[in-house]
Backbone as XML, in Angstrom:
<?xml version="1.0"?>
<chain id="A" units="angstrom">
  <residue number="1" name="UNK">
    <atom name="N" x="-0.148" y="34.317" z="-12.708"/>
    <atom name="CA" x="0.675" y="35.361" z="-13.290"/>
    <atom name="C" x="0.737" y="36.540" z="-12.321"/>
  </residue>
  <residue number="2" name="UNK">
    <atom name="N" x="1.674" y="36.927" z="-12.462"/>
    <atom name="CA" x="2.010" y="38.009" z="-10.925"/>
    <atom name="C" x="1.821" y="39.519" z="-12.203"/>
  </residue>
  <residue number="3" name="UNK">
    <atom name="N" x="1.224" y="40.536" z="-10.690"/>
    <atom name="CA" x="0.716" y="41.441" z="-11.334"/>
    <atom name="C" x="1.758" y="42.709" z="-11.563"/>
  </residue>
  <residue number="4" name="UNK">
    <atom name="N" x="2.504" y="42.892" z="-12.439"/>
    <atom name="CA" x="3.469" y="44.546" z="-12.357"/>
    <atom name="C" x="2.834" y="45.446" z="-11.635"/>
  </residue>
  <residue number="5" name="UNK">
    <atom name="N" x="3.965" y="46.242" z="-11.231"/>
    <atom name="CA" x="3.569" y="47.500" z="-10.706"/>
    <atom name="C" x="2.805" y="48.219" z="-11.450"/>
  </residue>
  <residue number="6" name="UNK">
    <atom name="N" x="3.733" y="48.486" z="-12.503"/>
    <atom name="CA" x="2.367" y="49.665" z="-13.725"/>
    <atom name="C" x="1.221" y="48.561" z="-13.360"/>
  </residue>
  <residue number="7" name="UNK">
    <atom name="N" x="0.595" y="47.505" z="-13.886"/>
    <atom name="CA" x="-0.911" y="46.777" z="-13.800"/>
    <atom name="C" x="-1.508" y="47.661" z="-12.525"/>
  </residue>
  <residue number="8" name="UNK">
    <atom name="N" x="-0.699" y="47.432" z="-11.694"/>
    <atom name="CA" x="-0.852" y="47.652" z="-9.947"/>
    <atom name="C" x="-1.520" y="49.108" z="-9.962"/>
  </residue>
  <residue number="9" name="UNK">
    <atom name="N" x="-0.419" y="50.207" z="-10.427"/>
    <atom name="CA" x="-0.819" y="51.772" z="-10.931"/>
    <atom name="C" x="-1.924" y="52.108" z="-11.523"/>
  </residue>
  <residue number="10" name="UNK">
    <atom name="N" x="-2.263" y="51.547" z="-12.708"/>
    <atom name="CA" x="-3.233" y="51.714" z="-13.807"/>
    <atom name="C" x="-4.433" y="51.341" z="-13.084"/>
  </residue>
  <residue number="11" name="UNK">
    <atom name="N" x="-4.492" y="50.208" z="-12.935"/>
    <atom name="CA" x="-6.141" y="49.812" z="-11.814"/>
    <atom name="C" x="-6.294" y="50.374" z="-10.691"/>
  </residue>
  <residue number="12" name="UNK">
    <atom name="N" x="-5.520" y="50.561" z="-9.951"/>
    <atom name="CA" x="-5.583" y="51.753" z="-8.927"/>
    <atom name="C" x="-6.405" y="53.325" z="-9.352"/>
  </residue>
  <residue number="13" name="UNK">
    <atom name="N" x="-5.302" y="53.426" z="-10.764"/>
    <atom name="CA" x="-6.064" y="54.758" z="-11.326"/>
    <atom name="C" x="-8.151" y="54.554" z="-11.518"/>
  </residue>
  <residue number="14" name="UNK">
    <atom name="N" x="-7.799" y="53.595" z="-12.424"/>
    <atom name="CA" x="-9.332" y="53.325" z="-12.685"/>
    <atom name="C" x="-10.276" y="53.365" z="-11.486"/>
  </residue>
  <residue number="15" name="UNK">
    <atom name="N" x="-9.808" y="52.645" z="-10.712"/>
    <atom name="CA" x="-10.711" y="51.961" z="-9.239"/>
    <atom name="C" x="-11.136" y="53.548" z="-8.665"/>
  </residue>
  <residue number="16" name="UNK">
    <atom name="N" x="-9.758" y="54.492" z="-8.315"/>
    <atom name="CA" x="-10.054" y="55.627" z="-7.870"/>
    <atom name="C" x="-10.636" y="57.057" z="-8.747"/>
  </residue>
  <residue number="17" name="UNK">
    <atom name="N" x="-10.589" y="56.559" z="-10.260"/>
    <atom name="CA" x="-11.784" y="57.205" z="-10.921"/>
    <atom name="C" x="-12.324" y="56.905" z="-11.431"/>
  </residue>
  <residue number="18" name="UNK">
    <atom name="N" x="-13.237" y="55.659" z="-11.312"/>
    <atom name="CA" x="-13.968" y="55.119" z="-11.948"/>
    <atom name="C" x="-14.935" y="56.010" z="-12.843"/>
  </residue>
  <residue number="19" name="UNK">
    <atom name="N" x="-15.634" y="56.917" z="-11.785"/>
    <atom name="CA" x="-16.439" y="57.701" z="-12.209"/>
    <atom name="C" x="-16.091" y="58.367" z="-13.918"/>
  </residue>
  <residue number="20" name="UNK">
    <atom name="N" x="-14.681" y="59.189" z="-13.853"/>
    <atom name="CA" x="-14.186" y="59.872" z="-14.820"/>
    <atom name="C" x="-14.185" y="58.776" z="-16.112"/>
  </residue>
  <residue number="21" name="UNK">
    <atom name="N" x="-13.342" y="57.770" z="-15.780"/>
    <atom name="CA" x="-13.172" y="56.657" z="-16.970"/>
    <atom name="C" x="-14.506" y="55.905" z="-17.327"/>
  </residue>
  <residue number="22" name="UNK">
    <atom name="N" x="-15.433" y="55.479" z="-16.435"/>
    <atom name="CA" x="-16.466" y="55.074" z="-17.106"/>
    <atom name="C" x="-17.113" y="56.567" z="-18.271"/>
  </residue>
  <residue number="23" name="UNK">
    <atom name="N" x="-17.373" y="57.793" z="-17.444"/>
    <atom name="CA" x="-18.270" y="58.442" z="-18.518"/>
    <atom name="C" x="-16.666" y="58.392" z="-19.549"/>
  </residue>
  <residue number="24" name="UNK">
    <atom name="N" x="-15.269" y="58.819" z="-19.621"/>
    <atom name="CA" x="-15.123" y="58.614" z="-20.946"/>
    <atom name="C" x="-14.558" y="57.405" z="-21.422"/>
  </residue>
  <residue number="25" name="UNK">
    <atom name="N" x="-15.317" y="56.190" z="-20.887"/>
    <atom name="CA" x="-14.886" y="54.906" z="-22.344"/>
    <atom name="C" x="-16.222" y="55.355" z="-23.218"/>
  </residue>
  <residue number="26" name="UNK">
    <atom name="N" x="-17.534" y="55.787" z="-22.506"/>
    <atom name="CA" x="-18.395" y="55.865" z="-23.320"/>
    <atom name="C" x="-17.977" y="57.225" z="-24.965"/>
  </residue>
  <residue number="27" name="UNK">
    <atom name="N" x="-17.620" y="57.988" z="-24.408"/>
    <atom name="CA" x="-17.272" y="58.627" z="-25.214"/>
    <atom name="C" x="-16.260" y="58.043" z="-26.116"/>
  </residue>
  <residue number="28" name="UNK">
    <atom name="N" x="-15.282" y="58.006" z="-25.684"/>
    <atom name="CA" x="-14.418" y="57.598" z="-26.214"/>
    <atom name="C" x="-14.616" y="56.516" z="-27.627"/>
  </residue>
  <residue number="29" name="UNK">
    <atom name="N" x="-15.689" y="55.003" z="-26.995"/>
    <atom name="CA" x="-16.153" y="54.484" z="-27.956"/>
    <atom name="C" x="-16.846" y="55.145" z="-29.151"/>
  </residue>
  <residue number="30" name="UNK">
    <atom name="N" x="-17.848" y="56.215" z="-28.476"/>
    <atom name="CA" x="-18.962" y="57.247" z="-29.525"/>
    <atom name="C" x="-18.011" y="57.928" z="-30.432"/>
  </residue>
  <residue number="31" name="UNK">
    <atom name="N" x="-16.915" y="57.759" z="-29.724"/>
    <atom name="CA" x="-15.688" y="58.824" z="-31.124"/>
    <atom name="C" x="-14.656" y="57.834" z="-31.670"/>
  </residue>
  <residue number="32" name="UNK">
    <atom name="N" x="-14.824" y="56.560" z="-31.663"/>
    <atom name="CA" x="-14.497" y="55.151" z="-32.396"/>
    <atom name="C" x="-15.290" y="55.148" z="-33.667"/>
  </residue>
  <residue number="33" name="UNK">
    <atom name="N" x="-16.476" y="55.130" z="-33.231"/>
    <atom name="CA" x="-17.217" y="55.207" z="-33.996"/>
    <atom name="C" x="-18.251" y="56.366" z="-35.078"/>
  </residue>
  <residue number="34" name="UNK">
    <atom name="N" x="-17.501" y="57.340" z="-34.681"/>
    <atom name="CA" x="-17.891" y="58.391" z="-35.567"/>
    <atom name="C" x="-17.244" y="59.289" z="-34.893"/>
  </residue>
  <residue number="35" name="UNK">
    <atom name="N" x="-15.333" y="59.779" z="-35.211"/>
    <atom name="CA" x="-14.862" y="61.013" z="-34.906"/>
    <atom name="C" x="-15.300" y="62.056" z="-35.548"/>
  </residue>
  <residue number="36" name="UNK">
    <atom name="N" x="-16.263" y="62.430" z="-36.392"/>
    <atom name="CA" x="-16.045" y="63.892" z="-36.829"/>
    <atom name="C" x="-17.337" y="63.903" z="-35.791"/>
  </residue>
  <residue number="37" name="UNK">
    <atom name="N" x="-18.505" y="63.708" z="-35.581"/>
    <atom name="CA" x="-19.724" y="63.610" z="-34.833"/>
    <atom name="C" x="-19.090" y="64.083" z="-33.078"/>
  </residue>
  <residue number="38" name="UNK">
    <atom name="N" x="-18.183" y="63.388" z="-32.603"/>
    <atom name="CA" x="-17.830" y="63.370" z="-31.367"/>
    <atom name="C" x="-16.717" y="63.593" z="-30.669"/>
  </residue>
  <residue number="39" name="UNK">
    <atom name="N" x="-15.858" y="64.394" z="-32.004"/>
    <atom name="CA" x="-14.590" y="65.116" z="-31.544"/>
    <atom name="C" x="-14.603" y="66.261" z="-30.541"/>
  </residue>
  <residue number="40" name="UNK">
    <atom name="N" x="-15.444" y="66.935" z="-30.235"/>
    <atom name="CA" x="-15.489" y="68.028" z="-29.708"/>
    <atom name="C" x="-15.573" y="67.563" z="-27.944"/>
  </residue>
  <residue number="41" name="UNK">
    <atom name="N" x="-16.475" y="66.776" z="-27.765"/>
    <atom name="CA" x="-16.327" y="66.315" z="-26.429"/>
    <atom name="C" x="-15.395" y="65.200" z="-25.913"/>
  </residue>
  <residue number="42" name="UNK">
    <atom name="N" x="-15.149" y="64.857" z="-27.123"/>
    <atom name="CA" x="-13.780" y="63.596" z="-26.783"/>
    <atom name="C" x="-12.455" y="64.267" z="-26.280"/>
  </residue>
  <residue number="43" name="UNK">
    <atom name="N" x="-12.097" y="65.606" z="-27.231"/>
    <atom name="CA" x="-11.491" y="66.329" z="-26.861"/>
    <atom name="C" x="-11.696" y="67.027" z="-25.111"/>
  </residue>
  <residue number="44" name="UNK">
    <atom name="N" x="-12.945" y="67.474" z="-24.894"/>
    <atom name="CA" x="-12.860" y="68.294" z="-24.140"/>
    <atom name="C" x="-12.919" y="66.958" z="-22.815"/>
  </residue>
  <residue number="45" name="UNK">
    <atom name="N" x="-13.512" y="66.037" z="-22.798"/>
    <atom name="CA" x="-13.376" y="64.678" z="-22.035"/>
    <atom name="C" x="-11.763" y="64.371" z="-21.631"/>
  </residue>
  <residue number="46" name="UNK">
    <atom name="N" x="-11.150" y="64.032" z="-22.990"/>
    <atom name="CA" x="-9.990" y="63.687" z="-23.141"/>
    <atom name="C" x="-9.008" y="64.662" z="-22.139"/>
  </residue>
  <residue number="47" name="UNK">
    <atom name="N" x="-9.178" y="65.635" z="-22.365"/>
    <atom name="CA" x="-7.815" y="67.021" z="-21.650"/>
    <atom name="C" x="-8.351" y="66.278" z="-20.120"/>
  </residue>
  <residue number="48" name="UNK">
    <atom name="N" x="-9.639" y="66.055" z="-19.202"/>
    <atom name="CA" x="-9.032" y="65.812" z="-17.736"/>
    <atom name="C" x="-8.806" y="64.154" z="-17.858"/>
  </residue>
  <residue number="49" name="UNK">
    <atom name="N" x="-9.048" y="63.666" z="-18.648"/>
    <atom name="CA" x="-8.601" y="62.177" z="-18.592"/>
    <atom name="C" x="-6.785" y="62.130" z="-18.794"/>
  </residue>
  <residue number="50" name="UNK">
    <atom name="N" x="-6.208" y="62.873" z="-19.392"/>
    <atom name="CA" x="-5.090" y="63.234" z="-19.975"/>
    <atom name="C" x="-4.064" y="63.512" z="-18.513"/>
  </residue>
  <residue number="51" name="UNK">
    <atom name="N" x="-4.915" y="64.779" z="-17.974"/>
    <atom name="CA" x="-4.123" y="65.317" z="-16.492"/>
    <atom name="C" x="-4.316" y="64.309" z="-15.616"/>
  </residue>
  <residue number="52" name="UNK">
    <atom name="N" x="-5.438" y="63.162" z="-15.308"/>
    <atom name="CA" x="-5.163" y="62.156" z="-14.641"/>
    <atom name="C" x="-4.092" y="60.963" z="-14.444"/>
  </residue>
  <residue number="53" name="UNK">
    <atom name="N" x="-4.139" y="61.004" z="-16.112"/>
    <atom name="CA" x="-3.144" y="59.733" z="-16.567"/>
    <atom name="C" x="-1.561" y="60.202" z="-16.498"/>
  </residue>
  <residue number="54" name="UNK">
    <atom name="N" x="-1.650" y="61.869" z="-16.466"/>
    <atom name="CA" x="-0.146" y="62.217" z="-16.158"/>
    <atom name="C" x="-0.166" y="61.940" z="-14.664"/>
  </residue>
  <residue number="55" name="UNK">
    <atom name="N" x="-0.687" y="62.375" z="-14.001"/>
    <atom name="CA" x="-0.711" y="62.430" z="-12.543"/>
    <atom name="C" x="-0.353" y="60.853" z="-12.263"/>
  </residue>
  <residue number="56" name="UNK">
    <atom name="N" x="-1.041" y="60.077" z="-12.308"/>
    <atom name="CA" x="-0.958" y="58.523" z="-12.095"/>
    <atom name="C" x="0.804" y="58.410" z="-12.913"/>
  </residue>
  <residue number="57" name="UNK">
    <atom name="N" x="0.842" y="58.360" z="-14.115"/>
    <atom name="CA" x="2.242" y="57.908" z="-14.596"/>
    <atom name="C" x="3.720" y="59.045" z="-13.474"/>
  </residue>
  <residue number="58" name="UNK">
    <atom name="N" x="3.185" y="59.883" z="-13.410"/>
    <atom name="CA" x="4.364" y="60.677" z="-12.280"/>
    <atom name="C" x="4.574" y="60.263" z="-10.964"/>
  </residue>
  <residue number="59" name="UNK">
    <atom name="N" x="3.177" y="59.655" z="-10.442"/>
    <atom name="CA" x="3.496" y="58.718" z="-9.116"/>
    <atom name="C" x="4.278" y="57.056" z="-9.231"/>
  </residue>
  <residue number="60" name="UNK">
    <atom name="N" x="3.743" y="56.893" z="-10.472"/>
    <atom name="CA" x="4.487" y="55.604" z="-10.761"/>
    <atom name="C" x="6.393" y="55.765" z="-10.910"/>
  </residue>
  <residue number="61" name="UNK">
    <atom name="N" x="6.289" y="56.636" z="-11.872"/>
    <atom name="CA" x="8.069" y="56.448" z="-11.984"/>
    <atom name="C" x="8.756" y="57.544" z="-10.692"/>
  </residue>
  <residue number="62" name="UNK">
    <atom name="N" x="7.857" y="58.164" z="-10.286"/>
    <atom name="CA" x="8.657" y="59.028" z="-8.876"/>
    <atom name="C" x="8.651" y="57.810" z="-7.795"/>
  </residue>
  <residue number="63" name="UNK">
    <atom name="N" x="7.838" y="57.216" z="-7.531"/>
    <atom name="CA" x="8.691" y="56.275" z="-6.544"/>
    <atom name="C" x="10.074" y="55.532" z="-7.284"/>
  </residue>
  <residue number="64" name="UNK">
    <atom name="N" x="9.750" y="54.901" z="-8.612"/>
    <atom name="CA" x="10.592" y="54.031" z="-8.930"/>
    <atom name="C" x="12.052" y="55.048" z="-8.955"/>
  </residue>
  <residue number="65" name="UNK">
    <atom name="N" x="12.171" y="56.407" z="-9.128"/>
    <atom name="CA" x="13.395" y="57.372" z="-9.230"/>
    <atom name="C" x="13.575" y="57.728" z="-8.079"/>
  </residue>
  <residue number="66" name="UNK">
    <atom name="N" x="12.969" y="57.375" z="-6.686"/>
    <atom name="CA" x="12.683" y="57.878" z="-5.002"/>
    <atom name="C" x="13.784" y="56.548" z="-4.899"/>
  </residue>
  <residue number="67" name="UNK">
    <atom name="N" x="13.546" y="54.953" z="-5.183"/>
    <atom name="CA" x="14.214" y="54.203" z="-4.727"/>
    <atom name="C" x="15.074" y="53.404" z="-5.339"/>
  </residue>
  <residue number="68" name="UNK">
    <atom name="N" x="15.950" y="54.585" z="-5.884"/>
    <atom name="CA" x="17.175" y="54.612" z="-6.770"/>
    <atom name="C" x="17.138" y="53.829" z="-7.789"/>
  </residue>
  <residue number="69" name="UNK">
    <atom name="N" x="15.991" y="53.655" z="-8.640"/>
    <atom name="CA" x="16.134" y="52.727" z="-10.118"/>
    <atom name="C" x="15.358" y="53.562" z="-11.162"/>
  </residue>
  <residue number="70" name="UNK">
    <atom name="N" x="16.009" y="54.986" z="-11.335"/>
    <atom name="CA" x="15.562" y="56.119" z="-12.004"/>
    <atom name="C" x="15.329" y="55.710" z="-13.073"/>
  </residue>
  <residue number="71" name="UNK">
    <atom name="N" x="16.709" y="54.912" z="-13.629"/>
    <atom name="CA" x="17.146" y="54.652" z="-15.123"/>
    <atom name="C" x="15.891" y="53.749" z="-15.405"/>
  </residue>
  <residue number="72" name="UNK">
    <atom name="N" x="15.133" y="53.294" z="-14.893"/>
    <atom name="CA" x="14.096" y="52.420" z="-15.034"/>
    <atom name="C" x="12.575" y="53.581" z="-15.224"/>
  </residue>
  <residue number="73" name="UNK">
    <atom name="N" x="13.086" y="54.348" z="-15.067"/>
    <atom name="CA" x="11.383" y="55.052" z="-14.915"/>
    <atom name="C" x="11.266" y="55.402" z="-16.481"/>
  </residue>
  <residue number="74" name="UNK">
    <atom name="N" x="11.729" y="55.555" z="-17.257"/>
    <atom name="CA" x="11.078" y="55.779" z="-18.914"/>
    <atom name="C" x="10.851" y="54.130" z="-19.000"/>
  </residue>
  <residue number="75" name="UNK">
    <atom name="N" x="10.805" y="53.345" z="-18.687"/>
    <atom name="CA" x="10.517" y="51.744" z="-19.489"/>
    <atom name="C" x="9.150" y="51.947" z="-18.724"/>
  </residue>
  <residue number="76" name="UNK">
    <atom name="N" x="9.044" y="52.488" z="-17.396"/>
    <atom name="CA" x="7.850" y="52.220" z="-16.357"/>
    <atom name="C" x="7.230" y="53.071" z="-17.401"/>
  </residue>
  <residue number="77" name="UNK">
    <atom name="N" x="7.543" y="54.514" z="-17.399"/>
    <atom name="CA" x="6.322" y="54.892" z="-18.312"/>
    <atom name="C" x="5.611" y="54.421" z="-19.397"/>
  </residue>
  <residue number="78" name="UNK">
    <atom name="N" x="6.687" y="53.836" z="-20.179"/>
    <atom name="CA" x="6.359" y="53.170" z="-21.642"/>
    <atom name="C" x="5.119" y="52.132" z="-21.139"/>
  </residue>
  <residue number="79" name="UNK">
    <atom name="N" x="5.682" y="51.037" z="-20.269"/>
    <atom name="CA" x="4.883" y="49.873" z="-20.208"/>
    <atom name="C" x="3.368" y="50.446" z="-19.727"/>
  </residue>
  <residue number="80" name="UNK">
    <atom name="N" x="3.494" y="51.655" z="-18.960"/>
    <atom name="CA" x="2.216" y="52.686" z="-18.523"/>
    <atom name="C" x="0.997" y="52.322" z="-19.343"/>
  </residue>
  <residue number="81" name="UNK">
    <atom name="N" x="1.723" y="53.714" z="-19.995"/>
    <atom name="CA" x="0.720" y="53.887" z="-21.513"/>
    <atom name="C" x="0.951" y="52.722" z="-22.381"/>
  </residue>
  <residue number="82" name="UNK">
    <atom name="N" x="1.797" y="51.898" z="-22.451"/>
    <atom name="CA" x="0.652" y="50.217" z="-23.507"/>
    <atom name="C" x="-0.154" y="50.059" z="-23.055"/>
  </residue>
  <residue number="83" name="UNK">
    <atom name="N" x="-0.661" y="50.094" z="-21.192"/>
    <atom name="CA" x="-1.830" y="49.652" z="-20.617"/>
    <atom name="C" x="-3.348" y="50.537" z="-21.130"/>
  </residue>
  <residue number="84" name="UNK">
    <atom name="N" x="-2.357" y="51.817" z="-21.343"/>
    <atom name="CA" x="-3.474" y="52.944" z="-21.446"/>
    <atom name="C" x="-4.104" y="53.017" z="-22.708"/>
  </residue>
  <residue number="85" name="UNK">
    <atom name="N" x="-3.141" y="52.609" z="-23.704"/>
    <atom name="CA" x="-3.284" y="52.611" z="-25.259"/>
    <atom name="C" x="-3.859" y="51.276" z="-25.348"/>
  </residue>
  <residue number="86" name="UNK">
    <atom name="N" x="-4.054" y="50.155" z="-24.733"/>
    <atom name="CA" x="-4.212" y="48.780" z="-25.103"/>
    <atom name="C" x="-5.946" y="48.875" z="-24.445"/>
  </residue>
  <residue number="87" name="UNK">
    <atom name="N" x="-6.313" y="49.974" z="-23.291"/>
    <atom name="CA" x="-7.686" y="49.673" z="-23.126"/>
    <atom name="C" x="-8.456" y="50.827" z="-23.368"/>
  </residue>
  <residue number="88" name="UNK">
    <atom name="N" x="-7.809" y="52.070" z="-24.275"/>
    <atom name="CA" x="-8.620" y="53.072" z="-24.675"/>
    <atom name="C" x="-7.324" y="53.921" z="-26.152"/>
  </residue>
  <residue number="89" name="UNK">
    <atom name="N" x="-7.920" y="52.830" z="-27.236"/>
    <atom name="CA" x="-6.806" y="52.841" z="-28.739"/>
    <atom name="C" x="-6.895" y="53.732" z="-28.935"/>
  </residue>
  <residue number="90" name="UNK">
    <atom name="N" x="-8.072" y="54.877" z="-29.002"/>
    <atom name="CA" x="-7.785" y="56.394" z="-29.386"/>
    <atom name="C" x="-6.877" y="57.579" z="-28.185"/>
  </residue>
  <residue number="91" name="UNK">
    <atom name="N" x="-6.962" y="56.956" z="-27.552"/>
    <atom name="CA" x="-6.316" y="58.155" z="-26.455"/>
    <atom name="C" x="-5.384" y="58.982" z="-26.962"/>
  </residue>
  <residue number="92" name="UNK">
    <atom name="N" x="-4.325" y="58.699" z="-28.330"/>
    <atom name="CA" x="-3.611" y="59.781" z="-28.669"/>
    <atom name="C" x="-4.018" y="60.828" z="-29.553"/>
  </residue>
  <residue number="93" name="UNK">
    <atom name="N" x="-5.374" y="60.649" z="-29.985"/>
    <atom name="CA" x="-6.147" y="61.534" z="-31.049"/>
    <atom name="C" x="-7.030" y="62.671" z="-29.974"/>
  </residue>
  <residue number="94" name="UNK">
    <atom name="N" x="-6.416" y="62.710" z="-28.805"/>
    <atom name="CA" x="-7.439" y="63.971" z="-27.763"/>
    <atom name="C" x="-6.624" y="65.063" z="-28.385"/>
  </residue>
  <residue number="95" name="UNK">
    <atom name="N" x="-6.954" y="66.181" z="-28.682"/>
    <atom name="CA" x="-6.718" y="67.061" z="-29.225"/>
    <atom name="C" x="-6.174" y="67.694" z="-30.580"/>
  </residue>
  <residue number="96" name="UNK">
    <atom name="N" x="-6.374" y="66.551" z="-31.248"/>
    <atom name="CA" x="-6.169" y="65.931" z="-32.588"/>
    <atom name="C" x="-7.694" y="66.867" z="-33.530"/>
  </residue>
  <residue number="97" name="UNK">
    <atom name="N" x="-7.691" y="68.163" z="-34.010"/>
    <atom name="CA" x="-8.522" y="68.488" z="-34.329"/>
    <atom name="C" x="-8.864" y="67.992" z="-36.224"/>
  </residue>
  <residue number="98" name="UNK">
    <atom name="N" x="-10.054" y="67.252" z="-36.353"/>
    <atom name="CA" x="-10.129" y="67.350" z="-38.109"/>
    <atom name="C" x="-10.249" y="68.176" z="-39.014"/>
  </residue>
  <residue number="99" name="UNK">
    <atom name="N" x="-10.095" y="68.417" z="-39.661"/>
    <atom name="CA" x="-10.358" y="69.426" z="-40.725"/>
    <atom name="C" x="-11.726" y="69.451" z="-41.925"/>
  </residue>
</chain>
């Protein structure tokens, strides 16, 4: 099975921060498993995991809009974040405060 570009992007991201994404899957899981306990650092985890994953998705669709298949860069993003949402399910609850 041949690998997409986003696949290509996304593991790239990881590989070159491993560091960042390993400490937050741990979190991330700890706030799977008990968000009111571990919202506060998931959050505060979450905001530079957040500016990474923009950074990475803006290099992805700026080349693809650099070599004229612009109209293609919102599908690139989409397919992005399934990767992102498919290996860390809470990622849209970072700044998601409970009450």
């Amino acid at each position: 099975m041949a690998v997409t570009k986003t696949q290509q992007y996304f593991q790239r991201m990881l590989e070159i921060h491993a560091d960042e994404f390993t400490h937050f899957r741990v979190i991330h899981d700890k706030y799977s498993a008990d968000p009111k306990s571990n919202e506060k650092e998931f959050n505060l985890q979450g905001e530079k995991i957040q500016e990474i994953l923009r950074e990475w998705e803006n290099k992805l669709c700026n080349q693809s809009e650099g070599s004229g298949f612009g109209k293609f860069s919102s599908k690139l993003a989409d397919k992005f974040w399934e990767q992102v949402r498919f290996n860390f399910p809470k990622i849209d609850f970072i700044g998601v405060v409970s009450s």
